[in-house]
Structures are given as structure tokens and as C-alpha cells.
N, CA, C and O atoms as a Tinker XYZ file with bonds, in Angstrom:
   320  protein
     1  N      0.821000   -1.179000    0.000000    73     2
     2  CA     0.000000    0.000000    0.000000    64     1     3
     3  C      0.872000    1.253000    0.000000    63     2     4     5
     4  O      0.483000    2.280000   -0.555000    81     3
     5  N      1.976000    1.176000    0.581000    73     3     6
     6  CA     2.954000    2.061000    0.939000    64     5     7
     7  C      3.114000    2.622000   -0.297000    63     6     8     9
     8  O      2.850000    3.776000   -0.636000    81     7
     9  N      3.587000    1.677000   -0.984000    73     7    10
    10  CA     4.748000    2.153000   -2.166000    64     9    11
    11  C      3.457000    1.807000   -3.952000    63    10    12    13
    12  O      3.769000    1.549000   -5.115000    81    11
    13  N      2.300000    1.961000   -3.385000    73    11    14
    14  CA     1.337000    2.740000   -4.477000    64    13    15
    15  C      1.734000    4.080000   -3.889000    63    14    16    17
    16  O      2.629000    4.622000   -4.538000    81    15
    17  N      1.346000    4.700000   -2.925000    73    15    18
    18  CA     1.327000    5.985000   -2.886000    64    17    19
    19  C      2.459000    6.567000   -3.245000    63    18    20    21
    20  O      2.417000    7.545000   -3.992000    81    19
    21  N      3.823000    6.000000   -2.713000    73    19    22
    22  CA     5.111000    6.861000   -3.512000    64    21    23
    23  C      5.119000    6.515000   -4.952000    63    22    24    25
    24  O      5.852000    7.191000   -5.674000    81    23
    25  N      4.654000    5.887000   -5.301000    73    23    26
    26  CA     4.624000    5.575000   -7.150000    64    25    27
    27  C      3.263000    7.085000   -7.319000    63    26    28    29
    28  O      3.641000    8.254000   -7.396000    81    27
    29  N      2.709000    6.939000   -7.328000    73    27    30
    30  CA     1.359000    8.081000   -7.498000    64    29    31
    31  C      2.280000    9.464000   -7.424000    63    30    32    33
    32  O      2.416000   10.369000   -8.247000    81    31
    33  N      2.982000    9.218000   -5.821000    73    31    34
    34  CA     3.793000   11.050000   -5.528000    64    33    35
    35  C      4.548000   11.055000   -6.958000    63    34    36    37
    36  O      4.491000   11.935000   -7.816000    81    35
    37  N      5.156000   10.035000   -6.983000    73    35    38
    38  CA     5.904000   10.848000   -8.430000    64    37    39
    39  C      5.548000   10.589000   -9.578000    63    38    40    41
    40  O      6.350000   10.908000  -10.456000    81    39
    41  N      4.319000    9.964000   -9.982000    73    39    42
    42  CA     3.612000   10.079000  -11.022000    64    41    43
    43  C      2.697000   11.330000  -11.067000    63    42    44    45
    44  O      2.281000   11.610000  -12.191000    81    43
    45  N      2.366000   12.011000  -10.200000    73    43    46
    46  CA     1.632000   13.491000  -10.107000    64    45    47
    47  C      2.638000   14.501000   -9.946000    63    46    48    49
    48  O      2.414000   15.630000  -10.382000    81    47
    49  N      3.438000   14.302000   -9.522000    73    47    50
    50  CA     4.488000   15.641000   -9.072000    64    49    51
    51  C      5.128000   16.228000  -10.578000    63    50    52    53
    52  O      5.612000   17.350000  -10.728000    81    51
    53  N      5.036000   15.471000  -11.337000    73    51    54
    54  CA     5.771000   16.193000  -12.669000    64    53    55
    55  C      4.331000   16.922000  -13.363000    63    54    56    57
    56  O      4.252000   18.006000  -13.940000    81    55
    57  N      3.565000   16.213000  -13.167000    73    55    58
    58  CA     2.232000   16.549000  -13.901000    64    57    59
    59  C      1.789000   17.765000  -13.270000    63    58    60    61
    60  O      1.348000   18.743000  -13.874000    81    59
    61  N      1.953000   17.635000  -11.794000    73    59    62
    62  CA     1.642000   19.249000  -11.390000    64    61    63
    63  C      2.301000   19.937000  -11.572000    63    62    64    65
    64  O      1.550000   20.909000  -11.482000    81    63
    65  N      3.384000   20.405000  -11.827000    73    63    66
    66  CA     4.636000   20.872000  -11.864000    64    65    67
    67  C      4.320000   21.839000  -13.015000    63    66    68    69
    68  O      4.130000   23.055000  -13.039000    81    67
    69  N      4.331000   20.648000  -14.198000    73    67    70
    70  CA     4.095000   21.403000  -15.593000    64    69    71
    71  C      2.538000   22.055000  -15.798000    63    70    72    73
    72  O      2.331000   22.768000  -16.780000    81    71
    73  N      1.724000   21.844000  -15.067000    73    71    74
    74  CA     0.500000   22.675000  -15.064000    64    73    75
    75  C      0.523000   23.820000  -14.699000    63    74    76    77
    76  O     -0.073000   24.749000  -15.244000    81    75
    77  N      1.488000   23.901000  -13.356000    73    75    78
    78  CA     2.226000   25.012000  -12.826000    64    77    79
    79  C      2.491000   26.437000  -13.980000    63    78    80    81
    80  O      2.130000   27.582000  -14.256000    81    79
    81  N      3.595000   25.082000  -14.424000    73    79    82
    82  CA     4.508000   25.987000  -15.358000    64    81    83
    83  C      3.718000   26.548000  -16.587000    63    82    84    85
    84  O      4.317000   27.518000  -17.050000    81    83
    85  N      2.667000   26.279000  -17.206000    73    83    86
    86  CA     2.145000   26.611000  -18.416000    64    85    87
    87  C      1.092000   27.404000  -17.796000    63    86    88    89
    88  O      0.779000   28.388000  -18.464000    81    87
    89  N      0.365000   27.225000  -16.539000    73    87    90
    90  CA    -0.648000   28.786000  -16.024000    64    89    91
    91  C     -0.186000   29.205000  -15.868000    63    90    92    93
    92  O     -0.751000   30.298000  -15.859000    81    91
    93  N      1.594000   29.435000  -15.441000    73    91    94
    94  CA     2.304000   30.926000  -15.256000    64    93    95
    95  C      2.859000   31.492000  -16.224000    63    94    96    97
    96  O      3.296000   32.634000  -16.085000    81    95
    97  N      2.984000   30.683000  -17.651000    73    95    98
    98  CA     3.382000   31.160000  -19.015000    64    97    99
    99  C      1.699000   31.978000  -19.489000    63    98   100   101
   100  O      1.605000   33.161000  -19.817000    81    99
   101  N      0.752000   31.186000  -19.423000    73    99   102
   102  CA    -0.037000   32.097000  -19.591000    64   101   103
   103  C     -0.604000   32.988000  -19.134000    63   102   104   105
   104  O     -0.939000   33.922000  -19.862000    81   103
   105  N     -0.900000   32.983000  -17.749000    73   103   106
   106  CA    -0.928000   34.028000  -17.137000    64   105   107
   107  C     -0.721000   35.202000  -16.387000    63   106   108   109
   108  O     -1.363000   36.105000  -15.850000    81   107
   109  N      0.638000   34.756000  -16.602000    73   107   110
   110  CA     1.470000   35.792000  -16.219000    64   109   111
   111  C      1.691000   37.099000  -17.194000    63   110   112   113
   112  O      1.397000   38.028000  -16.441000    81   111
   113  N      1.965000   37.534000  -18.158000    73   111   114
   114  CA     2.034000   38.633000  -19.143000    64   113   115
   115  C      0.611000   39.289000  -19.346000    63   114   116   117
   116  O      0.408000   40.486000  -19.550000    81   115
   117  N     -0.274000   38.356000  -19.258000    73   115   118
   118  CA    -1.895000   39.012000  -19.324000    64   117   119
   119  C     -1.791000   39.999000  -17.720000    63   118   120   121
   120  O     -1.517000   41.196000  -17.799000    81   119
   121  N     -2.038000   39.346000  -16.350000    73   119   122
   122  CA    -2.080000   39.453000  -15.484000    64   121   123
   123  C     -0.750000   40.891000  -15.004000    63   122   124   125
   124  O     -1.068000   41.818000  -14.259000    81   123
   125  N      0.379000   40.779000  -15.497000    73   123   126
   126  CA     1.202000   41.957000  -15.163000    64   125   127
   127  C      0.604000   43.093000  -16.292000    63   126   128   129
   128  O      0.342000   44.082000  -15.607000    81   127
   129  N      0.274000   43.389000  -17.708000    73   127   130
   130  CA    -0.600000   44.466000  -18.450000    64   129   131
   131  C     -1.345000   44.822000  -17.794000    63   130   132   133
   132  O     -1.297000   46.025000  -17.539000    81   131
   133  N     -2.617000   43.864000  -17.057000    73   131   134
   134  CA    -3.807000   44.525000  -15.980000    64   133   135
   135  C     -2.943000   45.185000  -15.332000    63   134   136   137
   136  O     -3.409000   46.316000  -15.471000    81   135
   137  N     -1.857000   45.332000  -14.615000    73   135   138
   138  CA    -1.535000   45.815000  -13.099000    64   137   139
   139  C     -0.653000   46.975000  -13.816000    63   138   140   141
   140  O     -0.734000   48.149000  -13.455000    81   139
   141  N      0.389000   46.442000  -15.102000    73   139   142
   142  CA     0.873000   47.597000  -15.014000    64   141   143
   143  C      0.294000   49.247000  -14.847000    63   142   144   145
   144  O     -0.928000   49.358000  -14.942000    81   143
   145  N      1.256000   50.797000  -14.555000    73   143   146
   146  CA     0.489000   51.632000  -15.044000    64   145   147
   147  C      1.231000   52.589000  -15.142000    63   146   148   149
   148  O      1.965000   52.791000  -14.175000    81   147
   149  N      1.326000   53.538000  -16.337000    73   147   150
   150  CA     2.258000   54.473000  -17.099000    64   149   151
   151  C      1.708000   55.808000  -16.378000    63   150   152   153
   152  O      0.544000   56.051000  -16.060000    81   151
   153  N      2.874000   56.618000  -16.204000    73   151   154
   154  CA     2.476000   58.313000  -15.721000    64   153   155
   155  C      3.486000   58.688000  -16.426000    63   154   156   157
   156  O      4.529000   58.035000  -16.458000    81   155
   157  N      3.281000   59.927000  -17.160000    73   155   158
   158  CA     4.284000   61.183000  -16.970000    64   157   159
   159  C      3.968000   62.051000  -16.367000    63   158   160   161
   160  O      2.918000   62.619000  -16.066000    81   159
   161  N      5.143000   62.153000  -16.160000    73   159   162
   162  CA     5.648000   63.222000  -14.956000    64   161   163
   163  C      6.385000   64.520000  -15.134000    63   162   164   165
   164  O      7.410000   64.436000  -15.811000    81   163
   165  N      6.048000   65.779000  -14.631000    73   163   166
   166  CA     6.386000   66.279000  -15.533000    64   165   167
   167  C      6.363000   67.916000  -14.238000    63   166   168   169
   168  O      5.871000   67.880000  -13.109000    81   167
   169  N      7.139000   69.340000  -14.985000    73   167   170
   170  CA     6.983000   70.135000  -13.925000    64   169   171
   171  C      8.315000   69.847000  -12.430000    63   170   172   173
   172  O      8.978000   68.819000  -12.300000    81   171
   173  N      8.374000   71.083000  -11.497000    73   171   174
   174  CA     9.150000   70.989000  -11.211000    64   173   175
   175  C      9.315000   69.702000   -9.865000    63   174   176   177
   176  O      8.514000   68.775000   -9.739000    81   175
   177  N     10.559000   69.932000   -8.938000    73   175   178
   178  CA    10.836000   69.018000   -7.681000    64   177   179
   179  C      9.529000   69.254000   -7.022000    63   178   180   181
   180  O      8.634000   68.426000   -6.850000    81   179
   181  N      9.549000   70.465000   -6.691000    73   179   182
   182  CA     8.134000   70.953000   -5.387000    64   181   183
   183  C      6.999000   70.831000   -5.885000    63   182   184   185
   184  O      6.104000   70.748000   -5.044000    81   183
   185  N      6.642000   70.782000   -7.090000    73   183   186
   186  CA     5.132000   70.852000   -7.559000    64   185   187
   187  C      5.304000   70.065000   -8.691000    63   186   188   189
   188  O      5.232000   70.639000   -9.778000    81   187
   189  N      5.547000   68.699000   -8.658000    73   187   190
   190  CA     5.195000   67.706000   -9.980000    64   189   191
   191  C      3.844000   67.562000  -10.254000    63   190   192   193
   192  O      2.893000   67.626000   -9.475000    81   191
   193  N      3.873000   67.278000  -11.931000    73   191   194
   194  CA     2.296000   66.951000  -12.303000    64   193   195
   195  C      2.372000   65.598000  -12.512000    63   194   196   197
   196  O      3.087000   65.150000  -13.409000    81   195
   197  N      1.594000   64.754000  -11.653000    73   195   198
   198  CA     1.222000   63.492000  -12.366000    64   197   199
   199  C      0.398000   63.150000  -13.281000    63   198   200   201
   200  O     -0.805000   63.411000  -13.244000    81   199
   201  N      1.080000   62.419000  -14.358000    73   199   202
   202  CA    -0.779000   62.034000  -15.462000    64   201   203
   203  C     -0.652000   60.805000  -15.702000    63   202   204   205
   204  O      0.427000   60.250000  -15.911000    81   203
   205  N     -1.813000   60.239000  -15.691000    73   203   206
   206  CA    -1.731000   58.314000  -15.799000    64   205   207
   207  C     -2.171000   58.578000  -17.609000    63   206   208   209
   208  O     -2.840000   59.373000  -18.270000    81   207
   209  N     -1.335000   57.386000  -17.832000    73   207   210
   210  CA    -0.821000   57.135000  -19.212000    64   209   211
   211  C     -2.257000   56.197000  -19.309000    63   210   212   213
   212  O     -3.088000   56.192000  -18.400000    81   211
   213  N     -2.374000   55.538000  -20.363000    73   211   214
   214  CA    -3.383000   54.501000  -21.083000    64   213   215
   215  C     -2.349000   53.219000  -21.354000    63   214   216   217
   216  O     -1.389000   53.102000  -20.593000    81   215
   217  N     -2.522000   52.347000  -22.334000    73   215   218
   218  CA    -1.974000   51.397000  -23.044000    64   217   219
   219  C     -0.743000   51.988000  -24.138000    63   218   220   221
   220  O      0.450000   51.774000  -24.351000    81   219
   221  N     -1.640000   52.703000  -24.575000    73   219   222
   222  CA    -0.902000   53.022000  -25.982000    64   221   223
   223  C      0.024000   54.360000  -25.456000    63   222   224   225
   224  O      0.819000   54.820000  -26.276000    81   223
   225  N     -0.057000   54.963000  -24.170000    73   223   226
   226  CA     1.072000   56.250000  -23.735000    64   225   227
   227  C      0.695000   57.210000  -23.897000    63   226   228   229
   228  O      1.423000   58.202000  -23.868000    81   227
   229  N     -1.082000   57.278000  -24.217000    73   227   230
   230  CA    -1.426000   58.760000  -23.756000    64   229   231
   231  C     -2.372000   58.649000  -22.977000    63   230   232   233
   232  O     -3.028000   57.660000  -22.649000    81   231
   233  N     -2.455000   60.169000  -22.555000    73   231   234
   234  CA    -3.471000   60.743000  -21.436000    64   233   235
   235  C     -4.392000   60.291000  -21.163000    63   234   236   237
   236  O     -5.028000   60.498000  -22.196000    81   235
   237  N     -5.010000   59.808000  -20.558000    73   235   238
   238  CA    -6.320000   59.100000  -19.892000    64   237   239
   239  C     -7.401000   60.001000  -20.311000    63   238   240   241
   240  O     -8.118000   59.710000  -21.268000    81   239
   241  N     -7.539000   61.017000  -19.679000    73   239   242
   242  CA    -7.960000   62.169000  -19.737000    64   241   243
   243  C     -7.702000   63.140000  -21.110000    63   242   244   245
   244  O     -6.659000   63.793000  -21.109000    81   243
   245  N     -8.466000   63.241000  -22.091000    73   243   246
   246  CA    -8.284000   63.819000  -22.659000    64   245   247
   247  C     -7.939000   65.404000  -22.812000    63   246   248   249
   248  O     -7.242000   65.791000  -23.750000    81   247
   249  N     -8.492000   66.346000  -21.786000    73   247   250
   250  CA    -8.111000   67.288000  -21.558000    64   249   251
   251  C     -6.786000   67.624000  -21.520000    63   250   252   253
   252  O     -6.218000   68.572000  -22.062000    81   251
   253  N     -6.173000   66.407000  -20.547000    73   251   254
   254  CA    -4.958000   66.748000  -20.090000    64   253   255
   255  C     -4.245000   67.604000  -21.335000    63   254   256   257
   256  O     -3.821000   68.752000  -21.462000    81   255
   257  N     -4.399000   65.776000  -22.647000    73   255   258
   258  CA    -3.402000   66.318000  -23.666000    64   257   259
   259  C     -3.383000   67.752000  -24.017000    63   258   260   261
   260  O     -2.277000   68.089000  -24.438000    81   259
   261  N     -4.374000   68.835000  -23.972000    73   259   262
   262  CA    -4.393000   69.718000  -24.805000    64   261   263
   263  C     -3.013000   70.649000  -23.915000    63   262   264   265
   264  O     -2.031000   71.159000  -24.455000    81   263
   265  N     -3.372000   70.641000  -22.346000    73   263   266
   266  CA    -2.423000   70.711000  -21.632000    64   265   267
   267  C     -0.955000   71.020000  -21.921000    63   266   268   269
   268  O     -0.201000   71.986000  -21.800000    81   267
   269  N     -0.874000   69.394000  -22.486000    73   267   270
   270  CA     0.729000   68.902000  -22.880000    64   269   271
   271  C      1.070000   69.712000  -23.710000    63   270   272   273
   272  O      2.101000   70.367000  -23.554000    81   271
   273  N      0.340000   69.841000  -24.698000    73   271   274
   274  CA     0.286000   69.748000  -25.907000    64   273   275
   275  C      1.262000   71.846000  -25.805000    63   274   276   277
   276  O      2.329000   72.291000  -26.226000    81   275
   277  N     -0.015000   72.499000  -24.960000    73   275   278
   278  CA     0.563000   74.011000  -24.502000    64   277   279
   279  C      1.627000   74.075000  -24.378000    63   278   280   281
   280  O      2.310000   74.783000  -25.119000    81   279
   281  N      2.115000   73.382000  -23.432000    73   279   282
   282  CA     3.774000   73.272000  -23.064000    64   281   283
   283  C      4.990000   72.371000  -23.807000    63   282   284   285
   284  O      6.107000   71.952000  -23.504000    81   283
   285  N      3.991000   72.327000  -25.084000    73   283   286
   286  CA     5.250000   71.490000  -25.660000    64   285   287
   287  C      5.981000   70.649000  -25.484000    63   286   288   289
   288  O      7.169000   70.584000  -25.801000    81   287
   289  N      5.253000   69.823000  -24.888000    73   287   290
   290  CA     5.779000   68.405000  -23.882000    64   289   291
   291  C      5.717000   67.500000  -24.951000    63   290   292   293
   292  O      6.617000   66.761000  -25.351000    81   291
   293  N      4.636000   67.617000  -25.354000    73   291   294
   294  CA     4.347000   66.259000  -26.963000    64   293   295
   295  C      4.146000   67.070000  -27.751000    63   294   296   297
   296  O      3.276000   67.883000  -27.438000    81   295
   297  N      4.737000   67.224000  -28.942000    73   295   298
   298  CA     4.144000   67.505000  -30.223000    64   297   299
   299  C      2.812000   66.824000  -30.872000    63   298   300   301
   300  O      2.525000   65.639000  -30.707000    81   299
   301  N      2.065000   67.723000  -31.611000    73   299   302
   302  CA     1.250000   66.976000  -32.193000    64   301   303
   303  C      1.726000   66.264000  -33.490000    63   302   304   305
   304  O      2.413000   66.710000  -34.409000    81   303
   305  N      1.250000   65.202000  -33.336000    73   303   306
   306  CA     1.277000   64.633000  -34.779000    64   305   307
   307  C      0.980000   65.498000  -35.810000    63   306   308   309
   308  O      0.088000   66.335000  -35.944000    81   307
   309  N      2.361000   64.957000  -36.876000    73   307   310
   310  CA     2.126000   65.644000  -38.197000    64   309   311
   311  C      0.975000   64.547000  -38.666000    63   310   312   313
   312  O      0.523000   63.449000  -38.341000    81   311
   313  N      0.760000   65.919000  -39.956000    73   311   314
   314  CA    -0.521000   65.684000  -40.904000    64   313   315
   315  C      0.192000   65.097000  -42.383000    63   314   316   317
   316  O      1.254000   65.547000  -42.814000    81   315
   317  N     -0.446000   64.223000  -42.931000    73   315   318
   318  CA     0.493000   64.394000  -44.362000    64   317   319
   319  C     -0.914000   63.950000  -45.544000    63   318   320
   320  O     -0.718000   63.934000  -46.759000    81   319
């Protein structure tokens, strides 16, 4: 009876192992995008402006950009 169960421990232990390993291949890169989160920062030591970024690296807030945009922080995209 003994030595079913140590045959089983290491007939499951690789099998869990690699189940392990392939939910943390997949879910790991999904799961760190949710969490990541982009700011620029911007303005002086004593009075920084924070602005939370999106995916793609702009302003959440659309207002902000026009903001940026005053101070010449981002250029606008050329037109062609």
C-alpha cells in the first residue's frame, strides 16, 4: 500500500509541476498588463504633475493632452 502511494507522488508531481509551469506562461504577461500603469511626470521638484498614461502612452484624460500639448511636452502629430 505504501509504495502505491510513492509511485502516485511521483507520477503526479511532474504533472503538477508542468501545469504550474504553463498557467504561469499564460498568465502571467496578461495578469502583469492589468496591473501595469504608465504616468508622466512632468513640472518641477516641489510641484510635480502626475498624469496616468493609457496602453498606448497617452493621457487618460483627454483634456490633459491639450495641456501637454501648450507646453510642448508632446508635439502633435504631423498631418500628411
Amino acid at each position: 500500500m505504501a509504495s502505491t502511494s510513492v509511485a502516485a507522488y511521483f507520477l503526479m508531481t511532474p504533472v503538477i509541476g508542468f501545469s504550474v509551469l504553463v498557467g504561469q506562461y499564460l498568465f502571467t504577461s496578461g495578469l502583469n498588463r492589468a496591473l501595469e500603469a504608465d504616468y508622466l511626470i512632468q513640472g518641477n521638484w516641489t510641484d510635480p504633475e502626475v498624469i496616468p498614461l493609457d496602453q498606448k502612452g497617452q493621457p487618460i484624460d483627454p483634456e490633459i493632452i491639450k495641456t501637454i500639448r501648450s507646453k510642448a511636452l508632446i508635439n502633435s502629430p504631423e498631418k500628411k
